[in-house]
C-alpha positions as CSV (number, residue, x, y, z in Angstrom):
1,X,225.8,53.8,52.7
2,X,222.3,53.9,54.1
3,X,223.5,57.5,56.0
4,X,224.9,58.8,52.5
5,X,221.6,58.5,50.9
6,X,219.8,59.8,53.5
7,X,221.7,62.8,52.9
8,X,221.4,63.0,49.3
9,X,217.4,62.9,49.7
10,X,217.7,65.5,52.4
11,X,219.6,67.3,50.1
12,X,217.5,66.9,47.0
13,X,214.4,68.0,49.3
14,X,215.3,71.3,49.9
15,X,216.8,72.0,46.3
16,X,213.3,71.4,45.0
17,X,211.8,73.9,48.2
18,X,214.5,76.5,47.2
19,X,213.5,75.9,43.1
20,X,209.7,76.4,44.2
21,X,210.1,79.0,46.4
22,X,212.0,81.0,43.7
23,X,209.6,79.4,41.3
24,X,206.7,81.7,43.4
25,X,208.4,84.9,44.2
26,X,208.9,85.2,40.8
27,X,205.3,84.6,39.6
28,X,204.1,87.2,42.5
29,X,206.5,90.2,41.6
30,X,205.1,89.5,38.1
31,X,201.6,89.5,39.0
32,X,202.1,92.4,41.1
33,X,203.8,94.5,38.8
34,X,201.1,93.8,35.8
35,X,198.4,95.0,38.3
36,X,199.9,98.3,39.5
37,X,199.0,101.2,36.5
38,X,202.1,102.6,37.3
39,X,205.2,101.2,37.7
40,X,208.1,101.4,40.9
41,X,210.9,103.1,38.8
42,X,208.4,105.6,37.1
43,X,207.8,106.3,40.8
44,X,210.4,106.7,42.2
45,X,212.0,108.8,39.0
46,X,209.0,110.9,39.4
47,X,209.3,111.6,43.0
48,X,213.1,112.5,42.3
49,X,211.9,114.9,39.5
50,X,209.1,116.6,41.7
51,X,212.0,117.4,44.0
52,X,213.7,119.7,42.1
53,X,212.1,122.8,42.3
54,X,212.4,122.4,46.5
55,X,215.9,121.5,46.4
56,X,217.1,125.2,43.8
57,X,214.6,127.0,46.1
58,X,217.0,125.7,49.4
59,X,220.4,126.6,47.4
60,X,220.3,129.1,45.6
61,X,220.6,132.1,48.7
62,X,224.0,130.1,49.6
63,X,224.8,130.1,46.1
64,X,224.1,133.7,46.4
65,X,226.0,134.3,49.5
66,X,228.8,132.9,48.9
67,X,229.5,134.1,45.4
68,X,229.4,137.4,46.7
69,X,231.4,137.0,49.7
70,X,234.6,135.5,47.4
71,X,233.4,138.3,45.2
72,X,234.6,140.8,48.0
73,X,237.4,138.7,49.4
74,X,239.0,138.7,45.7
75,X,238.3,142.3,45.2
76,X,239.9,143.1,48.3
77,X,243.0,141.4,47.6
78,X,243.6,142.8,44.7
79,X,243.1,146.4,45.8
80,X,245.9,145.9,48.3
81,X,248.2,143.9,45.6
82,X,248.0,147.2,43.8
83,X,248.8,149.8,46.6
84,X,251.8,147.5,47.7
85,X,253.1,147.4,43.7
86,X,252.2,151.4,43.9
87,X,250.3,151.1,40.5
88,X,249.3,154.2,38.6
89,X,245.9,155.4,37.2
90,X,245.3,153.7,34.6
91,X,246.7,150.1,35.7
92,X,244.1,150.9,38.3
93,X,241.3,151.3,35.9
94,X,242.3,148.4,33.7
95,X,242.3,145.8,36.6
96,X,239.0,147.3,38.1
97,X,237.2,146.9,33.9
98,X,239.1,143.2,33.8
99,X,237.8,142.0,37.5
100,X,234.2,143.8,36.8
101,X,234.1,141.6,33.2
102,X,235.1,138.3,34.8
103,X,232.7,138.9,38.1
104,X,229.9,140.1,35.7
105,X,230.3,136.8,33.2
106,X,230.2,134.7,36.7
107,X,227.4,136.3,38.1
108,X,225.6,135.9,35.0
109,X,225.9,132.3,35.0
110,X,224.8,132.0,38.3
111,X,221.8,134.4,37.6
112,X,220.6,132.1,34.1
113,X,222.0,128.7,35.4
114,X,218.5,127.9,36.7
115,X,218.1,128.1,33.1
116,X,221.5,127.1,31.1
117,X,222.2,123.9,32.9
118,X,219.4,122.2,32.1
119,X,218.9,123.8,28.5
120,X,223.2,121.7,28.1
121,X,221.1,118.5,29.4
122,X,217.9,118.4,27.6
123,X,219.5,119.1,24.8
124,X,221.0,116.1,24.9
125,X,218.3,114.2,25.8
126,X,216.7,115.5,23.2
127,X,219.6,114.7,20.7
128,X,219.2,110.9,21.8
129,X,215.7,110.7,21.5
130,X,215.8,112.1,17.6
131,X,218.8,110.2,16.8
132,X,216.9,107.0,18.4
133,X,213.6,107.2,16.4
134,X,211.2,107.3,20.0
135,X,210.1,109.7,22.3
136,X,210.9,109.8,26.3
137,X,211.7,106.6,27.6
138,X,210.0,105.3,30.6
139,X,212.4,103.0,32.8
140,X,208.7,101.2,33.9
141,X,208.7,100.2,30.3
142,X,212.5,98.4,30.6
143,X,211.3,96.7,33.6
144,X,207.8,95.3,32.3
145,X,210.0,93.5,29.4
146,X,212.3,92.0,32.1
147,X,209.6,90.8,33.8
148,X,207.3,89.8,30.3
149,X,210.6,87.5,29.9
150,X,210.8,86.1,33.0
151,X,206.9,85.6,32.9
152,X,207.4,83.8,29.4
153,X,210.4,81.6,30.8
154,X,208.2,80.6,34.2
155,X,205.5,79.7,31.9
156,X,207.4,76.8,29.6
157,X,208.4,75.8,33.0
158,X,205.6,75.2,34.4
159,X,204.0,73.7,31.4
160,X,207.3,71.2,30.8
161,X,207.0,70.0,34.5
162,X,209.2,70.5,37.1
163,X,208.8,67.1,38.1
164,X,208.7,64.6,34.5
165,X,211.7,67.0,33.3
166,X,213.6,68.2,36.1
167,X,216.7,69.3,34.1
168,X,214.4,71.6,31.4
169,X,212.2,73.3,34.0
170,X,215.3,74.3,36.4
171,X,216.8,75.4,33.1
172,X,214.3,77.8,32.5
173,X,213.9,79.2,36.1
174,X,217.6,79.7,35.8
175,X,217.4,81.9,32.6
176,X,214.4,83.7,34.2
177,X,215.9,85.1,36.8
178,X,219.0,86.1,35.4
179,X,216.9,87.9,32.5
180,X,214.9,89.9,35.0
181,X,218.5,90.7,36.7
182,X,219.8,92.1,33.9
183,X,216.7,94.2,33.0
184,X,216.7,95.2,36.5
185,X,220.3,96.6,35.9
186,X,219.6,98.4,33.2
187,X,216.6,100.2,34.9
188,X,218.9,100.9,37.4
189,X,222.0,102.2,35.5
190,X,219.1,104.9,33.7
191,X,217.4,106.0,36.7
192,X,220.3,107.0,38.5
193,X,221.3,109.1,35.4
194,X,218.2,110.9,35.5
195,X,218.5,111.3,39.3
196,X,222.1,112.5,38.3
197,X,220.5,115.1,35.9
198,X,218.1,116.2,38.5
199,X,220.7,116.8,41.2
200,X,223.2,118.6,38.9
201,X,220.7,121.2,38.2
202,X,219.2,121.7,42.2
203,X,221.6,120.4,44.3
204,X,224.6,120.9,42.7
205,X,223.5,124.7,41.8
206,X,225.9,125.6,44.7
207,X,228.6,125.2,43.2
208,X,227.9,128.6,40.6
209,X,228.2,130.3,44.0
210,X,232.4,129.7,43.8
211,X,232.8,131.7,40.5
212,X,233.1,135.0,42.9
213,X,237.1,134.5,43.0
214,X,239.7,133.6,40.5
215,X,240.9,130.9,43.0
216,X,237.6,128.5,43.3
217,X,236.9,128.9,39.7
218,X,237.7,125.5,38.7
219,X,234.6,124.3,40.4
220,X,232.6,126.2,38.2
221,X,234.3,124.7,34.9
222,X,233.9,121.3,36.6
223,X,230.3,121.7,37.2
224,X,229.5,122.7,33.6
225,X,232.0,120.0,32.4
226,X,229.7,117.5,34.4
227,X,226.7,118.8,33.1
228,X,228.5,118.1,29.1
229,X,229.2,114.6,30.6
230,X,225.4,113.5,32.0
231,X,224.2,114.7,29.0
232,X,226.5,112.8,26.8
233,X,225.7,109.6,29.3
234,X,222.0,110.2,29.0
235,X,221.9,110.3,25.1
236,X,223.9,107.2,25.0
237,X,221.4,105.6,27.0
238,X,219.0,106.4,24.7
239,X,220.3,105.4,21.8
240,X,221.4,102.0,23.2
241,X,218.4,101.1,25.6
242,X,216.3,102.1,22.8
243,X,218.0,99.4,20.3
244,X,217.6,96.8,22.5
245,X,213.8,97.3,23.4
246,X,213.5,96.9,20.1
247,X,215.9,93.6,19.5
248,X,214.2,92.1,23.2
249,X,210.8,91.8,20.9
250,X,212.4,88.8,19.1
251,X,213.6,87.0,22.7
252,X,210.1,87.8,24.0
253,X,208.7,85.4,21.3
254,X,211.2,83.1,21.3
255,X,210.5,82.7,24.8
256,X,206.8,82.7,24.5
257,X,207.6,79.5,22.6
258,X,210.2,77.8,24.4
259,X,207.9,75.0,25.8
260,X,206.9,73.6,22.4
261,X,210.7,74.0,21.0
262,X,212.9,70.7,20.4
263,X,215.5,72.1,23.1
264,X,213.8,74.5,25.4
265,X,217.2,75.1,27.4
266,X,219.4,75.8,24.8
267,X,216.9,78.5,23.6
268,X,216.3,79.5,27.4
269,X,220.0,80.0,27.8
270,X,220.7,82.2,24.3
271,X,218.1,84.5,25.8
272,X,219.7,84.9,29.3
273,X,223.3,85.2,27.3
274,X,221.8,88.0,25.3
275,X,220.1,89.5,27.8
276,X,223.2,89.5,29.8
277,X,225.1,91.2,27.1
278,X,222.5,93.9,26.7
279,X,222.7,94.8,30.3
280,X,226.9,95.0,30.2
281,X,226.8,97.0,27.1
282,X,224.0,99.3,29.0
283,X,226.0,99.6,32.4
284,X,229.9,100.2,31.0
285,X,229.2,102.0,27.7
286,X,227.8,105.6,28.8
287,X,231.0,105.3,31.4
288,X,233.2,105.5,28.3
289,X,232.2,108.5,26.8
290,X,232.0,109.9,30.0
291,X,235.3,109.0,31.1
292,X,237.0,109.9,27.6
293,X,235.2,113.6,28.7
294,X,237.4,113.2,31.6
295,X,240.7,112.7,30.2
296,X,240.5,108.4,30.7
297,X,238.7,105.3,29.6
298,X,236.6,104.0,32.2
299,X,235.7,100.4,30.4
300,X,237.9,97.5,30.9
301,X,237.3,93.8,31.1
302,X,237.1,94.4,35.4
303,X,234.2,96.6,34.9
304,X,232.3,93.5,32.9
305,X,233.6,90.9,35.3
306,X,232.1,93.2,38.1
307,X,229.1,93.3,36.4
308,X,228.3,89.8,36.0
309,X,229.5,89.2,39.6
310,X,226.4,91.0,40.7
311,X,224.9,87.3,39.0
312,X,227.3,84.8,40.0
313,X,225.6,84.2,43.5
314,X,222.4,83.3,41.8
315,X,224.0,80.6,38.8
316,X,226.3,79.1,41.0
317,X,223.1,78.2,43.7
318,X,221.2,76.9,40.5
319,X,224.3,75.0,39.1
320,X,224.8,73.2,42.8
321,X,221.2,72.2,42.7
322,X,221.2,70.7,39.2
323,X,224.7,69.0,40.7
324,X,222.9,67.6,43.4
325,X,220.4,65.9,42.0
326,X,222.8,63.9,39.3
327,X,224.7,63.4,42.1
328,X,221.4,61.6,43.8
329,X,220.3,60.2,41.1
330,X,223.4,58.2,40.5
331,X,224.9,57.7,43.8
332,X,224.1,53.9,44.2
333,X,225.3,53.1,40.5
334,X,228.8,55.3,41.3
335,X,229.1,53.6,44.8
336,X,228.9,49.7,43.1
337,X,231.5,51.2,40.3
338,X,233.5,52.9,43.0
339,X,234.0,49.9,44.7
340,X,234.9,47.3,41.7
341,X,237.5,50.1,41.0
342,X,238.8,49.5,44.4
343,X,239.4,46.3,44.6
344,X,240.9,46.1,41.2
345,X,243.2,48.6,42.1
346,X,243.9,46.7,45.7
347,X,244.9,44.0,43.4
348,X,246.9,45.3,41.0
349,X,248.8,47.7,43.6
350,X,250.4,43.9,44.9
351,X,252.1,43.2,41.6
352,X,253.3,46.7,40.3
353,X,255.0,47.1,43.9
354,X,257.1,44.2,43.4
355,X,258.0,44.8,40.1
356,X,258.7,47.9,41.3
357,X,261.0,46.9,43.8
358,X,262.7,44.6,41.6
359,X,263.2,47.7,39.4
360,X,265.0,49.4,41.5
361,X,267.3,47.3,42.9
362,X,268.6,46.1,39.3
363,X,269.2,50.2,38.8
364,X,271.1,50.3,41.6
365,X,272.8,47.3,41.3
366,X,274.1,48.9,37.5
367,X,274.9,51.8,39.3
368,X,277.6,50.6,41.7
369,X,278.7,48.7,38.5
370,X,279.6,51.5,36.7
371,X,281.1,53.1,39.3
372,X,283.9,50.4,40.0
373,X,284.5,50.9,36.3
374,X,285.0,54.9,36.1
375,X,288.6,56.0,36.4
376,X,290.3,58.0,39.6
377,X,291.4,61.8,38.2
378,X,294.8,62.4,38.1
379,X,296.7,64.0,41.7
380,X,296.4,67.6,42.1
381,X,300.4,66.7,42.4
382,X,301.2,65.3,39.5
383,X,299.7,68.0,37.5
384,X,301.5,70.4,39.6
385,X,304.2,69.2,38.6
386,X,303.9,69.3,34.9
387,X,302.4,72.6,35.0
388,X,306.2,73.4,36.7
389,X,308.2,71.3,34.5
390,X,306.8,73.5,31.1
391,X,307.0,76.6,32.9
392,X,308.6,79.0,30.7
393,X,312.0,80.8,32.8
394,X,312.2,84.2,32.9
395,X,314.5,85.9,30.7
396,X,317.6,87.4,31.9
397,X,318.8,90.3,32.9
């Protein structure tokens, strides 16, 4: 008994180091983040879109290259198509116009895609940002809310007492984290559209270059087709990430007040439920559009489960440390009733076998009873024989 509690205290011990030490790196990446004048995703969005012009400058002589190299391999074929079929004249001159239209409307694209592809984009983005009511949203922005909630929630914390109410104050960590996870997702989910954006139109320029011949065309329908699709994605990020800056104002002052509310967790927990929400419907949204673009639906219950596994690891910690202490708190109270409930059951278990016993061997007693009293079947003879003697004879002949 002495050993169990030992290892309940142990155990308590380093659930309130962990709930401290999360407790900290939460107030430092906070702090940190308030003092820097510009923030890590604006960054690192910003180094991706200073790329750009390096990455086009790179591609576009292999672009170049090889458009006209499939240029000449498709020309070429078809030439000797032609002298094999021994085509006339003016079949020759109608192929020749034909192949010069669909080479010139190829080479064309590649020639104004620099300018084209990102016009399909922006235009988009543009659509979004009318259709929202803002102007260009900064992901630094969705992140500094994350964190102003998280901030908010560590606060009423800290001013309930981790140590006078233990339950509130690991509450509140609990919904602080998981608030700045799921603004951290939805940073995530727009940068890497944007990053998308920015590699579609330099990176991805190489893909103009296969419009030289009839038989890699498809690449260039699919690269324009994705260009439709991140533009789509982006203006749906816009629109959405743009309502819910607006709704988080609300859960910013609700959480700003949580320490002087009549149940601080409850109100802690609506806002990491909503915040959660807000990060699903950020994540798996833009992929249905997008995947509608590409012939199937790309949002399922899966895609939300695998979203809010990303958080699992972190609730379940907090839930085992909660568990833990109850479990310490009570253990010498449920050891006393454990062991009244033993020997009551000890006791009992004496009497119910024997009447259990006795049970049973009145049951079987009835049973050989009934048994003596059941009558034999008839012979497999004597029915035999009664089946023969109302046998109907055969007629005669």
């Amino acid at each position: 008994m002495r050993r169990d509690l030992d290892t309940r205290e142990r155990g308590l011990v380093r659930t309130l180091i962990f709930v401290t030490f999360g407790f900290v790196i939460v107030l430092l990446i906070a702090g940190t983040c308030n003092a820097q004048t510009v923030d890590p995703p604006s960054q690192m969005l910003n180094a991706y879109r200073s790329q750009r012009t390096i990455w086009f400058t790179n591609v576009w002589p292999a672009a170049n290259a090889l458009f006209a190299l499939l240029a000449l391999i498709d020309f070429a074929w078809s030439a000797a198509v032609m002298v094999l079929e021994k085509q006339d004249f003016q079949s020759w001159a109608a192929a020749l116009i034909r192949k010069m239209m669909t080479i010139g409307a190829f080479y064309a694209l590649l020639i104004y895609g620099r300018v084209w592809i990102p016009a399909i984009v922006d235009s988009f983005e543009m659509l979004g940002q009318n259709a929202a009511g803002t102007g260009p949203l900064d992901p630094g922005d969705v992140f500094d809310r994350g964190l102003n909630l998280a901030g908010a929630l560590i606060d009423g914390a800290s001013t309930s007492g981790i140590f006078t109410n233990f339950g509130g104050s690991l509450a509140l960590v609990v919904a602080a984290v998981m608030c700045l996870l799921a603004f951290c997702l939805i940073t995530i989910q727009f940068v890497m559209t944007m990053v998308e954006s920015y590699i579609l139109v330099a990176a991805a320029f190489i893909f103009l270059g296969f419009g030289g011949s009839r038989w890699s065309s498809s690449y260039v329908e699919r690269y324009i087709a994705l260009a439709v699709s991140i533009g789509v994605k982006i203006m749906l990020l816009y629109l959405l990430i743009s309502t819910g800056m607006n709704v988080s104002l609300g859960w910013l002052t609700q959480a700003e007040a949580v320490a002087t509310s009549t149940q601080p967790a409850t109100d802690a927990f609506s806002i990491m439920g909503a915040a959660l929400i807000f990060a699903a419907i950020c994540w798996h949204i833009p992929k249905l559009l997008a995947g509608l673009l590409g012939g199937s639906p790309s949002l399922s219950g899966g895609d939300v489960v695998s979203t809010v596994a990303t958080m699992v690891p972190v609730a379940a910690f907090m839930s085992s440390s909660a568990m833990a202490a109850g479990r310490w708190a009570l253990g010498t109270a449920g050891q006393g009733a454990m062991s009244a409930a033993q020997a009551a059951g000890l006791g009992n278990d004496g009497s119910g076998s024997r009447k259990g016993l006795r049970a049973i061997g009145s049951s079987s007693s009835n049973m050989s009873s009934n048994n003596r009293q059941q009558p034999s079947p008839p012979s497999s003879g004597s029915s035999t024989d009664t089946n023969r003697g109302t046998a109907i004879p055969p007629p005669k002949a």
